[in-house]
C-alpha positions in Angstrom: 101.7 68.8 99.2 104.5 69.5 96.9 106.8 67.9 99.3 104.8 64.9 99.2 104.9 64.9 95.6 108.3 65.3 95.8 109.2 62.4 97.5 107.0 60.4 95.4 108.9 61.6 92.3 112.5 60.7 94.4 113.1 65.2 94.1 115.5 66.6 96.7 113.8 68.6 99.5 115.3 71.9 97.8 112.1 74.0 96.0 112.3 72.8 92.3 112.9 74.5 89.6 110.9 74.8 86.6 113.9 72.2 84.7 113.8 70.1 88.0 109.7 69.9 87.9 110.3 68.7 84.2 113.0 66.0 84.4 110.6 64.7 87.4 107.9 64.5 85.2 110.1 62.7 81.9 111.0 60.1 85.4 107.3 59.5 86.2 105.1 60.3 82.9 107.7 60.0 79.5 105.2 61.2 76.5 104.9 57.9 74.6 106.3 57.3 70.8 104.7 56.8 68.1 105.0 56.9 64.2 105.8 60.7 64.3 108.7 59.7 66.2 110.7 63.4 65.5 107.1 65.5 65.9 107.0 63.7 69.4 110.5 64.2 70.3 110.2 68.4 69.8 107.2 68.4 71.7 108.8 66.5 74.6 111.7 69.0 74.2 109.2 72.1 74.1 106.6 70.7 76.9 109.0 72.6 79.5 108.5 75.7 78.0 104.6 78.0 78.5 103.1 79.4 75.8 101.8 83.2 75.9 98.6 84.0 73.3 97.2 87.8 73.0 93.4 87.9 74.1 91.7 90.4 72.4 88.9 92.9 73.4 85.6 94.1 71.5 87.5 97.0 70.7 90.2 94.9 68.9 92.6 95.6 71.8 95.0 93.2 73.4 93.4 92.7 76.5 95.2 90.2 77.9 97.6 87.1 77.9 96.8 83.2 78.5 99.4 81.5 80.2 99.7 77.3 79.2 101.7 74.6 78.1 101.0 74.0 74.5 97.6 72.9 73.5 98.9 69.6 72.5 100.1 69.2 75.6 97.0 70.4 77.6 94.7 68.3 75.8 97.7 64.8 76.7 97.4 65.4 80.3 93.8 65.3 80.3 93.7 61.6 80.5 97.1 61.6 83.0 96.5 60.4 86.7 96.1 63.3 89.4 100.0 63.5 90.3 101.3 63.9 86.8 98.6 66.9 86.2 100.3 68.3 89.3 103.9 68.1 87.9 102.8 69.7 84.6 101.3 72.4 86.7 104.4 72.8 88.4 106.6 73.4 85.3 103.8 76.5 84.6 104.5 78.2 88.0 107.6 77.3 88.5 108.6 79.7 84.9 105.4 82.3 86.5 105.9 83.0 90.1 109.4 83.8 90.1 108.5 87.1 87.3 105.5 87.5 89.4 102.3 88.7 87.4 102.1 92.3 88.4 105.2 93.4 86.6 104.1 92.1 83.2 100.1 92.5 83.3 99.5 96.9 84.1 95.7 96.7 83.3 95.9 93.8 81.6 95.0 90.2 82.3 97.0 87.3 82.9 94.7 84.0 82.4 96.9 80.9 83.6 95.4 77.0 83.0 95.9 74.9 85.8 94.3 71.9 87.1 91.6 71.5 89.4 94.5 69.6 91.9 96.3 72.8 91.8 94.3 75.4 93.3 96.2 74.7 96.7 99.5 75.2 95.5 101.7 77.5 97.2 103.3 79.0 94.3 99.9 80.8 93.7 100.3 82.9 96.6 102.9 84.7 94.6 101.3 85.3 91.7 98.1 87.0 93.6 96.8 89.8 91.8 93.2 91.4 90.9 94.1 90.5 86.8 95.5 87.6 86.7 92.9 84.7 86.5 92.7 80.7 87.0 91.5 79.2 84.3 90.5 75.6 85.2 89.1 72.2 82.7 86.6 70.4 83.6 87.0 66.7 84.7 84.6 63.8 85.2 82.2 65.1 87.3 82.4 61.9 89.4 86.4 61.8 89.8 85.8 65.5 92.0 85.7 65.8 95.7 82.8 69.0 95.3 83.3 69.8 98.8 87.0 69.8 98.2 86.4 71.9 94.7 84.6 74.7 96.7 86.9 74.5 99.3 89.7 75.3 96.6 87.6 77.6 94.5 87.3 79.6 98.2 90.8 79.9 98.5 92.2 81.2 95.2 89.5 83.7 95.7 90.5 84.8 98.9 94.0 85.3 97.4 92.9 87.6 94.7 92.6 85.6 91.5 89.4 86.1 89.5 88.4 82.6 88.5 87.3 80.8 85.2 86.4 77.6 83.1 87.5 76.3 79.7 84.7 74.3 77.9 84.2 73.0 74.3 80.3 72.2 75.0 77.9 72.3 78.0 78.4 71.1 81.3 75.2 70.8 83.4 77.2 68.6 86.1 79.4 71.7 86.7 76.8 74.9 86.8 77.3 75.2 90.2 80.6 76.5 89.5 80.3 78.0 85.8 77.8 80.3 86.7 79.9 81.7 89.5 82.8 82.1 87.4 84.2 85.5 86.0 85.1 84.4 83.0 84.3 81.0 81.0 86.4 80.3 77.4 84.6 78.4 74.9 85.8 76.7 72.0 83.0 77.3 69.7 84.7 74.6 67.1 82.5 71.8 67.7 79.2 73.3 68.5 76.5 74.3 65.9 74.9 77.7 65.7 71.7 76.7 68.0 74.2 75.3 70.5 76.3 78.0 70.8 73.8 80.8 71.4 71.5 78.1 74.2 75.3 78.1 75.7 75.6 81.7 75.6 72.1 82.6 76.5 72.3 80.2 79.7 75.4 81.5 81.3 74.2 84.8 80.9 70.6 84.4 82.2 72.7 82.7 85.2 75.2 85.8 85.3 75.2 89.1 83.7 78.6 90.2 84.5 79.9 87.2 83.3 82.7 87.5 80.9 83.1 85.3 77.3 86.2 84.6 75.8 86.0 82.6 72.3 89.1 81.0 71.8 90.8 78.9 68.9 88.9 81.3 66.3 91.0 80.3 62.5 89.9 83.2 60.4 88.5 86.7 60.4 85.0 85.3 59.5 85.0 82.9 63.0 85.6 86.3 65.1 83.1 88.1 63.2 80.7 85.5 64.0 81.6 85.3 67.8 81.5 89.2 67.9 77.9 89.5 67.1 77.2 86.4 69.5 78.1 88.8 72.3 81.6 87.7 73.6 83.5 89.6 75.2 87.2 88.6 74.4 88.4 86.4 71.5 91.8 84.7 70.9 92.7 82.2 68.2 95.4 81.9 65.2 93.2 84.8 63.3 95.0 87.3 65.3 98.0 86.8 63.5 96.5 85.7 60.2 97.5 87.5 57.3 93.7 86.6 55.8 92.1 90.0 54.3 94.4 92.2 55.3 95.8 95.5 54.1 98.0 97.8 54.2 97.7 100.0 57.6 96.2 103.9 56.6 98.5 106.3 58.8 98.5 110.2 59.4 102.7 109.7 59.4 104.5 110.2 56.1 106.2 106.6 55.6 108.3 108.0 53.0 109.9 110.8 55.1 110.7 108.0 57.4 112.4 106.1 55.2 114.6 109.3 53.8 115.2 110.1 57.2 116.7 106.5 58.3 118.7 106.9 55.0 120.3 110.0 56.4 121.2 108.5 59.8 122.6 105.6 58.0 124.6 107.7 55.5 126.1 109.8 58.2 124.4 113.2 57.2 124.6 115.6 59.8 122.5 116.4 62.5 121.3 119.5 61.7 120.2 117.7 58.2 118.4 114.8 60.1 116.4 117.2 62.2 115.2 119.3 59.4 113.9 117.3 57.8 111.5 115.5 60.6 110.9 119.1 61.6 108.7 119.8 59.0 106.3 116.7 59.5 104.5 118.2 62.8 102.7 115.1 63.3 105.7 113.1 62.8 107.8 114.9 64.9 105.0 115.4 67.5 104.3 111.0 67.8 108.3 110.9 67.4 109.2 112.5 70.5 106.0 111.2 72.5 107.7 107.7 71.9 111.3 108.9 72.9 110.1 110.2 76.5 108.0 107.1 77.2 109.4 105.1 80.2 109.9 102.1 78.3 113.5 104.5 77.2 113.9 105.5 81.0 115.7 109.0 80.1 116.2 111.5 83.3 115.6 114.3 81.4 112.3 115.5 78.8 113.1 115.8 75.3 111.6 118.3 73.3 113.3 119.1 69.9 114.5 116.4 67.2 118.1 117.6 67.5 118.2 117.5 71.2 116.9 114.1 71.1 120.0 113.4 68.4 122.4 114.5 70.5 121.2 112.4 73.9 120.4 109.4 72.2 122.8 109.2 69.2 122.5 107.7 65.5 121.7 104.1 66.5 119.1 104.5 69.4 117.3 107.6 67.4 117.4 105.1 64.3 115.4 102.3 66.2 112.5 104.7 67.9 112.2 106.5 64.2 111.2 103.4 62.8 108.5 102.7 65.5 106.6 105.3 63.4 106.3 102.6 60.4 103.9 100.8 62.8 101.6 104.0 63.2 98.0 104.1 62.3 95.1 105.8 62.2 92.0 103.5 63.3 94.0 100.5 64.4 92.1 97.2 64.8 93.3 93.8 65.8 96.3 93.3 63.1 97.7 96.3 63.8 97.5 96.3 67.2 98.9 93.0 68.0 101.7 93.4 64.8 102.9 96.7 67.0 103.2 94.9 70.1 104.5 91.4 68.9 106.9 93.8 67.0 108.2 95.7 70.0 108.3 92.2 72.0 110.8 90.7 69.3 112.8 93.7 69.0 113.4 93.4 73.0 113.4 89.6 73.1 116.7 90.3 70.6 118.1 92.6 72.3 118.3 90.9 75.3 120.1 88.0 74.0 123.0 89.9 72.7 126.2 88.7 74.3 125.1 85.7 75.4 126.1 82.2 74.0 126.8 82.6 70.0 124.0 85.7 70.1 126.2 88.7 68.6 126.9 91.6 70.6 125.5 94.1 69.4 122.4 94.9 71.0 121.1 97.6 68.7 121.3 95.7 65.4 119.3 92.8 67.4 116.4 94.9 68.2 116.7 96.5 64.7 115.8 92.6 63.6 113.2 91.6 65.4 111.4 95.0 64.9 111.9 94.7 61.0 110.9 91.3 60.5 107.5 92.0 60.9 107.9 95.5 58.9 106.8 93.5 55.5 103.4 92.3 57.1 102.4 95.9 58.3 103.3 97.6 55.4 101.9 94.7 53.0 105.1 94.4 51.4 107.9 92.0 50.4 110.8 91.9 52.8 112.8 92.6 49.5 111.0 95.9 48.8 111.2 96.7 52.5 114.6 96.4 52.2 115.0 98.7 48.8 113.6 101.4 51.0 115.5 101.7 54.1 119.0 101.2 54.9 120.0 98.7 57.5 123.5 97.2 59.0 123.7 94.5 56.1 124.0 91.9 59.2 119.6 93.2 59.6 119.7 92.9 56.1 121.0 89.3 55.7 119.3 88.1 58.9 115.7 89.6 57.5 116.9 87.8 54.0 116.7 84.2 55.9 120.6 84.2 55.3 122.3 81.8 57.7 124.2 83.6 60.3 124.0 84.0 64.3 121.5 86.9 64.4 119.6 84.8 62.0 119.5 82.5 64.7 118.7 84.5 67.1 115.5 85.7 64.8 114.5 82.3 64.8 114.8 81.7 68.3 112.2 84.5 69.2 109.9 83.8 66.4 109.9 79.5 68.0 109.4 81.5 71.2 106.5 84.0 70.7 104.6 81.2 68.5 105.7 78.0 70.6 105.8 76.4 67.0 109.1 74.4 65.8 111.7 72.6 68.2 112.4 75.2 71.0 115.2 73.6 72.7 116.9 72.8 69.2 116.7 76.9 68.3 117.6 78.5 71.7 121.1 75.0 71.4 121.6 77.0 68.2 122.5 80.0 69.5 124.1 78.4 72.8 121.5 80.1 74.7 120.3 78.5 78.5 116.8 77.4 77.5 115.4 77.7 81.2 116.1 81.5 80.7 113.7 81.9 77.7 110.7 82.0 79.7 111.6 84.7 81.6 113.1 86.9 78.9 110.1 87.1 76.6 107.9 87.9 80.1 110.0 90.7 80.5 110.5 91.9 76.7 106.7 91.5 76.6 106.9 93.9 80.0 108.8 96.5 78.4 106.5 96.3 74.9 103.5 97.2 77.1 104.8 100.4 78.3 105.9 101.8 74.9 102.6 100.9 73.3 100.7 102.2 76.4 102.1 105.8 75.3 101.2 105.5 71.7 97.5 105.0 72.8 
């Protein structure tokens, strides 16, 4: 099939890559202008790139990760012919399959959006596994071939994908295959309170081991609401939303943390440094649970601050110390996702040093990313952030929305983890390959996982 559709799009019989899929699809299908000329233009620059959102759990846990283009795009190739849906479809695996889905999920889920005329694509083959799920929109009942649609619904199953539906209201043509489903998303934007619980008591009189997610939820109140409806999973800009929230309570001293990043910066001696972490036992206890994680990869255990001084040296002690600003006690969805997103930044950074106009040094890029969220957890300004805890004045300047390249490179991975502002324009910026992105964040996001796994 994807030969076919590359001769139709004039391709070379070589397997396309994710940049070939989307020049094919600017040949066939260019997004049309209109009076937001510039607005259109980004999102014709961005529409190469996926789009990762966290997908939270009852117990305010990340869960999971959707996998789409951006939602403007989703909903623009709705109305787009069979073929084009295809092609857009193709930029998503093409950027998936080649990080395959096991190495970034652990026990976490991986929900990719595709078309109903992709469930035969061979690219899915790779991305097999028992979490990752299909996520599929309805069409106009009449425009589908049901024989073909359980034929296709067959097949991804047999792979190993679980299987699931994205719906905004009810679709009687399609119960057939929403009650089979493992998992059906519901924007619950446009529905009324009656609505949404006949919806919700329907699907689960037809299936009981059916999962909900409630997605696009704006504000704490809308996943309060979809809680006590019963859903399972919830995802939406709330996650993120700095709405209601407060300071994170922690069992770790913040302020011995902060005199003991002034002493590594200041050059006090080891001995000093080790001291005073030593008398924190809970400090010192979460400290070195961190430093042996695997995300750090060390051949040997650590057990004593000072030894772990002496392996890992001033700047990598410095950046796993300051992990313990993210601690708390009864973590719920903020803090959770804030860690995570942290950690992910930090790494996103770190890998981009060297490359292009990206500064070399590694260290102070992780040092970044992981501090430019420190002013949301600690519900501070980045200014009194700053007053507290010394950093290389190029983290300083960066975190101070200075212009310089690691400023750049902060806003690179903050257009990248949000998939808001001109993507292409950010990673030109810091003469980075675009077509790499992708794959960096999946594996920065990879990493993340591991540390916070050890935390919990």
């Amino acid at each position: 099939m994807f030969k076919l559709i590359r001769r139709m799009l004039g391709g070379s019989p070589k397997e396309p890559s994710s940049q070939d899929s989307f020049q094919q699809l600017n040949e066939v299908a260019p997004l049309k202008p209109s009076q937001e000329g510039a607005s259109k233009e980004n999102d014709q620059k961005n529409s190469s790139f996926i789009w990762r959102e966290a997908i939270l759990d009852r117990n305010e846990r990340i869960a999971g990760y959707e996998f789409a283009l951006g939602q403007k795009m989703q909903s623009r190739i709705m109305d787009k012919s069979a073929l084009i849906r295809r092609v857009y479809d193709d930029v998503i695996l093409n950027n998936l399959a080649p990080l395959g889905v096991s190495s970034l999920l652990g026990s976490r889920s991986a929900f990719i959006h595709l078309s109903v005329e992709s469930l035969k694509s061979p690219k899915l083959e790779v991305l097999a596994h028992p979490n990752a799920v299909i996520m599929i929109n309805p069409r106009p009942i009449a425009e589908i071939d049901l024989d073909e649609m359980r034929a296709n619904l067959a097949h991804i199953e047999a792979l190993g994908f679980k299987q699931g539906w994205s719906i905004n209201r009810p679709h009687p043509e399609y119960t057939e295959f929403l009650n089979k489903a493992d998992f059906i998303e519901i924007d619950p934007a446009g529905l009324d309170g009656i609505q949404l619980k006949a919806m919700i008591s329907d699907l689960r009189a037809a299936n009981a081991e059916q999962k909900l997610i409630a997605c696009r939820l704006q504000t704490s109140d809308d996943f309060q609401y979809c809680f006590e409806n019963g859903f399972n999973y919830f995802m939406g800009p709330f996650v993120s939303s700095r709405e209601n929230w407060h300071p994170a309570k922690s069992d770790v001293n913040f302020m011995q943390v902060f005199q003991a990043l002034e002493m590594i910066r200041s050059g006090a001696e080891f001995d000093a440094i080790a001291d005073c972490l030593r008398t924190d036992p809970i400090l010192t206890f979460k400290l070195l649970r961190y430093i042996n994680s695997p995300g750090i990869g060390l051949q040997q255990k650590i057990n004593e601050i000072q030894q772990a001084l002496l392996l890992l040296g001033r700047d990598r002690f410095y950046r796993w110390l300051s992990l313990l600003l993210f601690d708390s006690t009864k973590p719920g969805y903020h803090e959770n996702v804030l860690r995570e997103q942290a950690l992910t930044r930090g790494r996103f950074m770190e890998m981009l040093a060297g490359k292009g106009r990206v500064p070399a040094n590694a260290n102070q890029l992780f040092l970044t990313g992981l501090f430019s969220l420190m002013n949301v957890m600690l519900g501070q300004s980045i200014d009194d952030v700053l007053k507290q805890v010394a950093l290389p004045e190029a983290v300083a300047s960066a975190l101070r929305s200075e212009a310089s390249a690691m400023h750049d490179a902060l806003t690179l991975a903050i257009t990248v983890e949000s998939g808001i502002g001109d993507m292409a324009a950010a990673a030109a910026q810091c003469d980075v390959d675009a077509t790499e992105v992708a794959a960096m964040l999946i594996d920065a996001l990879a990493w993340s996982q591991q540390i916070v796994a050890v935390s919990e």
